[in-house]
C-alpha positions as CSV (number, residue, x, y, z in Angstrom):
1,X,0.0,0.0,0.0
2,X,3.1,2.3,1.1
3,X,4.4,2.0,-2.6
4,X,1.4,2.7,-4.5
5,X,0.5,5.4,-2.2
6,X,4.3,6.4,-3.0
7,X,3.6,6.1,-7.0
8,X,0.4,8.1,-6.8
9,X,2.6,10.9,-5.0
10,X,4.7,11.5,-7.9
11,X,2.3,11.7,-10.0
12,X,0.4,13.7,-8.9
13,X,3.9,16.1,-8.6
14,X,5.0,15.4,-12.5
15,X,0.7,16.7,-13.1
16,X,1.4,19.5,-11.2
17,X,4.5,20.5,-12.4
18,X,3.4,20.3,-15.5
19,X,0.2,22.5,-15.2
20,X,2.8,24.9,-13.4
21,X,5.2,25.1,-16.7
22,X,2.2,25.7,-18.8
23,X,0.8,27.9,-17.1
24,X,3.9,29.8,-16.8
25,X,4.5,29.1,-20.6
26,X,1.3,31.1,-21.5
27,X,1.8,33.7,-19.2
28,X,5.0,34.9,-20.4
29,X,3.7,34.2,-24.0
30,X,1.0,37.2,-23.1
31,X,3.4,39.2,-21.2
32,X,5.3,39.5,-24.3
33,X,2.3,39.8,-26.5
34,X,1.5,43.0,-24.4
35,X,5.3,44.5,-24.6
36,X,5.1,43.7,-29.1
């Protein structure tokens, strides 16, 4: 159960860093829309 729990943990931290470079991909991609 420890291991699974374990697996489910970094996963759910790869989803999340993922949603975080995204998000931070598209922000910067309309901060520099605003600066053209």
């Amino acid at each position: 159960a420890k291991e699974s729990a374990r697996l489910t943990a970094l996963q759910t931290k790869q989803q999340l860093g993922v949603q975080a470079l995204s998000i931070a991909n598209s922000a910067s991609q309309t901060l520099l829309g605003l600066f053209r």
